[in-house]
C-alpha positions as CSV (number, residue, x, y, z in Angstrom):
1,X,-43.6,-16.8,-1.3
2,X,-43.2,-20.4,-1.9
3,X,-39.6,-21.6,-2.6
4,X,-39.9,-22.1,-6.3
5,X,-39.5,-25.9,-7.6
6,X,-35.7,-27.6,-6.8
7,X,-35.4,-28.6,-10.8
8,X,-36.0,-25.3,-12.0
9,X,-34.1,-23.7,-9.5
10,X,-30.8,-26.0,-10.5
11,X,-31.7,-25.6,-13.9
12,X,-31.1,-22.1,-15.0
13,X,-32.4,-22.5,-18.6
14,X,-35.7,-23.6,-17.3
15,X,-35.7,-20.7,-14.8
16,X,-35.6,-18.4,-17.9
17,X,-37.9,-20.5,-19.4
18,X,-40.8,-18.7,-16.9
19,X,-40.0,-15.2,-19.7
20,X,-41.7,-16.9,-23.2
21,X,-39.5,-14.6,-25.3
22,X,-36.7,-15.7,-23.6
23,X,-37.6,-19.4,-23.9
24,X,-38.8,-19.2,-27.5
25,X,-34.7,-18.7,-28.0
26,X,-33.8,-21.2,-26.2
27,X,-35.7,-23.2,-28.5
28,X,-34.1,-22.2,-31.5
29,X,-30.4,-21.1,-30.3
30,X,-27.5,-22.3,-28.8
31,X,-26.0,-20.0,-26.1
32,X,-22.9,-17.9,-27.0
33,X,-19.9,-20.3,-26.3
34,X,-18.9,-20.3,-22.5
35,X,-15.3,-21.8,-22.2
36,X,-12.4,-23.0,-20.2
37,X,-9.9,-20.1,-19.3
38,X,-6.9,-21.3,-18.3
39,X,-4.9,-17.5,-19.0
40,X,-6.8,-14.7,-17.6
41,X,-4.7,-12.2,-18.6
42,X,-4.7,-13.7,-22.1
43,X,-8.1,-13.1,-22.3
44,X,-8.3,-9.7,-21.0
45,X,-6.3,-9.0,-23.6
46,X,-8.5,-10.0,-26.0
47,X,-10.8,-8.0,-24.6
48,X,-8.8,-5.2,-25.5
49,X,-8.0,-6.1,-28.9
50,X,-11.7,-6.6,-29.5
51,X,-12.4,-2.8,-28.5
52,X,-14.5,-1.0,-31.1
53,X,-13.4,-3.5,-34.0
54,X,-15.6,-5.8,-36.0
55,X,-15.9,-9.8,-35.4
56,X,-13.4,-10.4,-38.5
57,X,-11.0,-7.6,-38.2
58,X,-10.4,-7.8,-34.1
59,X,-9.8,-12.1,-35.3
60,X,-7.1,-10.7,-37.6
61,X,-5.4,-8.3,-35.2
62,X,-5.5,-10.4,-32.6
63,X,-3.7,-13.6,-34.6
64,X,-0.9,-11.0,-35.4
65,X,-0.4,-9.9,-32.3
66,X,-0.4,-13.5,-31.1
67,X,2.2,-14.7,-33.8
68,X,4.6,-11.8,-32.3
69,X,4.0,-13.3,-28.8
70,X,5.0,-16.6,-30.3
71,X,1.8,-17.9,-29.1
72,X,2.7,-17.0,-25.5
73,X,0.4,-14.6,-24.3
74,X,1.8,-13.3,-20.7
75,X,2.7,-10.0,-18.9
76,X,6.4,-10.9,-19.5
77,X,6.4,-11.8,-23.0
78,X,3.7,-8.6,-24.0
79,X,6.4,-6.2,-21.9
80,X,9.0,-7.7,-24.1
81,X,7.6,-7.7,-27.2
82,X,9.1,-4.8,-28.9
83,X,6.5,-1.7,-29.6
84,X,7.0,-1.9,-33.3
85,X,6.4,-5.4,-33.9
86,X,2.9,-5.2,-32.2
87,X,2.1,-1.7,-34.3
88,X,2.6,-3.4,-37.2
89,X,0.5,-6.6,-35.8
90,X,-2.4,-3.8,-35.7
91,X,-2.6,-3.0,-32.8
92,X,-2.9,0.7,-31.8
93,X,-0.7,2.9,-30.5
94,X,-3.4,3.3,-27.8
95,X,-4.2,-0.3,-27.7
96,X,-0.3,-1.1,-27.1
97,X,-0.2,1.1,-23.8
98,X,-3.1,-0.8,-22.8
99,X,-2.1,-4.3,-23.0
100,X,1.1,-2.7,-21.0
101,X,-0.6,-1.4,-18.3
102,X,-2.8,-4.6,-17.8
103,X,0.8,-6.6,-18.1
104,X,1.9,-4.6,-15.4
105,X,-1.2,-4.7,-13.6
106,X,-1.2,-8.6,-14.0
107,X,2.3,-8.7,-12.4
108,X,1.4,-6.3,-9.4
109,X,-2.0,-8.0,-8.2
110,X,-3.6,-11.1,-8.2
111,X,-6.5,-10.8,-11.0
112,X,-7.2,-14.2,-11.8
113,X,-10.1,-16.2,-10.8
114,X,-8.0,-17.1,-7.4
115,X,-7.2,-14.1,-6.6
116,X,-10.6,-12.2,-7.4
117,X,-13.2,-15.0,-5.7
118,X,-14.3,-13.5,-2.5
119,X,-14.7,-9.7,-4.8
120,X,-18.6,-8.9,-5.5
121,X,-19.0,-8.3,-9.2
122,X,-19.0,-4.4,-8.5
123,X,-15.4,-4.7,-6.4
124,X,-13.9,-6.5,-9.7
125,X,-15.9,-3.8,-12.1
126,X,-13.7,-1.5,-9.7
127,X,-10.4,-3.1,-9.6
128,X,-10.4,-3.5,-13.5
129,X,-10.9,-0.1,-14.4
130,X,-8.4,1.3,-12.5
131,X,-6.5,-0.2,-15.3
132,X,-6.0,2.6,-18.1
133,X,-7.8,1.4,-21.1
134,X,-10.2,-1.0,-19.2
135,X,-13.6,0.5,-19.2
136,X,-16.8,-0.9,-17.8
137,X,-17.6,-2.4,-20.8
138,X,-14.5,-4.7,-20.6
139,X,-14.7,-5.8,-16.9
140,X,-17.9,-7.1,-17.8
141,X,-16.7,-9.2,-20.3
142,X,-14.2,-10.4,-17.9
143,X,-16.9,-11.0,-15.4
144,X,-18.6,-13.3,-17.9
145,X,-16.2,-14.8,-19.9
146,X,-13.2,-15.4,-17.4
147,X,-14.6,-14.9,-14.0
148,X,-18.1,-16.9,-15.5
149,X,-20.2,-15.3,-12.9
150,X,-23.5,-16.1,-13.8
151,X,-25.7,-13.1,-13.0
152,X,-23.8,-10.2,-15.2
153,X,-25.8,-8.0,-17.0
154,X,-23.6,-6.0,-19.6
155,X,-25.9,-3.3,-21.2
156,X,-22.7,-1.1,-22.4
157,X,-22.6,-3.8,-25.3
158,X,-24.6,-2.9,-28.5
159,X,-25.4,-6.1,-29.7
160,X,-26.8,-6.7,-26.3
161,X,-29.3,-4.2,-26.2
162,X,-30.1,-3.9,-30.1
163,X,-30.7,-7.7,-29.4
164,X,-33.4,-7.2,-26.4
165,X,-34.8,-3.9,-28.3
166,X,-35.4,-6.7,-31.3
167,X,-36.7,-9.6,-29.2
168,X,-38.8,-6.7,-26.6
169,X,-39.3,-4.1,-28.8
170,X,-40.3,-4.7,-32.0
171,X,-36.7,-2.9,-32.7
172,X,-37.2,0.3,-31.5
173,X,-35.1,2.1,-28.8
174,X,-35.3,1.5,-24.8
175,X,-33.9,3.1,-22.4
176,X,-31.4,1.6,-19.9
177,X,-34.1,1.8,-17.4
178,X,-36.2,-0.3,-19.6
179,X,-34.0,-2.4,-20.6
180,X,-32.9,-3.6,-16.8
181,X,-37.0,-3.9,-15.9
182,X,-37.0,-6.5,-19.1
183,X,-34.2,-8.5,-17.7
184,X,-34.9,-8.6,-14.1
185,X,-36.7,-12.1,-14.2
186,X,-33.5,-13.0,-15.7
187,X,-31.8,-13.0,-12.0
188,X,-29.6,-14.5,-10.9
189,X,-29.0,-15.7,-14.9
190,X,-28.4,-12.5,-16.4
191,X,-24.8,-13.8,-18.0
192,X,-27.0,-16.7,-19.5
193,X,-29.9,-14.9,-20.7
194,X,-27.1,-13.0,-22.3
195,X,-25.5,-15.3,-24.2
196,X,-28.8,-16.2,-25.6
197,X,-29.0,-12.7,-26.3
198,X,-26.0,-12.8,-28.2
199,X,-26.5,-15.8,-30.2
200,X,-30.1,-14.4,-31.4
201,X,-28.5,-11.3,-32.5
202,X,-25.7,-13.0,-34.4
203,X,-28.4,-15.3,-36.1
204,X,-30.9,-12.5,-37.3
């Protein structure tokens, strides 16, 4: 096979461009916001906070929470923060032992971007859940949004899949299977294709 053309390969958005569902949303959305992480751990626990709550409610949890930290979202200041003052932030009791345990984790290996660079997508999937109340779901969102490894394909997330059974499927069901086979001309922009995923979904 013939290597394909230079500009499309350094261009993901015109390699997904070759799927015409896929490009037909790229002409209308803008990708789900890719940015800057300068806290890992921060971010991982927003992940956490985020777990099975709505879009509003997980924003209002998460700014109480925050306000208890003083805005200084670190292992240290999360393992200081007394128990009762994040409860009342929202935050489960569940969710409280699970912020803990990644604080802890934080402190006791090196998660950040540094630290996890030469681990394969499936060696960080694997570190991460070792964590009590990280689940695959989670680590793939960490993948994405704080590793931004470009070629993560996180079907454990409704909106994901409810968006390709919309775009695919006229709506109905798929099967995991399925739904892989759909985004295998994706590689290796599965994390973009996603984010387009998402922003179509949020815009219906």
């Amino acid at each position: 096979m013939a290597d394909p053309d230079p500009a499309v390969r350094d261009d993901p958005e015109a390699a997904l461009r070759a799927d015409p569902v896929m490009a037909a949303v790229i002409d209308r959305r803008d990708p789900h916001p890719l940015e800057p992480v300068e806290n890992e751990y921060e971010r991982l626990c927003v992940s956490i906070i985020n777990q099975q709550l709505s879009t509003a409610s997980a924003a209002a949890v998460r700014k109480r929470v925050f306000d208890v930290l003083g805005g200084v979202v670190t292992p240290e200041t999360v393992l200081a923060a007394p128990r009762d003052e994040l409860l009342d932030a929202g935050l489960s009791r569940t969710k409280v032992d699970y912020v803990r345990n990644a604080a802890r984790t934080f402190q006791e290996r090196d998660l950040t971007r540094e630290g996890l660079a030469d681990h394969t997508n499936d060696e960080v999937i694997a570190e991460l859940t070792q964590i009590k109340g990280v689940g695959a779901w989670t680590a793939r969102m960490y993948l994405m949004f704080v590793l931004q490894r470009p070629n993560v394909l996180p079907l454990g997330d409704l909106a994901i899949r409810r968006g390709i059974e919309h775009l695919y499927n006229e709506g109905e069901e798929l099967t995991r299977a399925e739904l892989r086979e759909i985004a295998e001309p994706w590689r290796p922009h599965r994390s973009l294709a996603s984010r387009y995923i998402w922003a179509e979904y949020e815009g219906q």
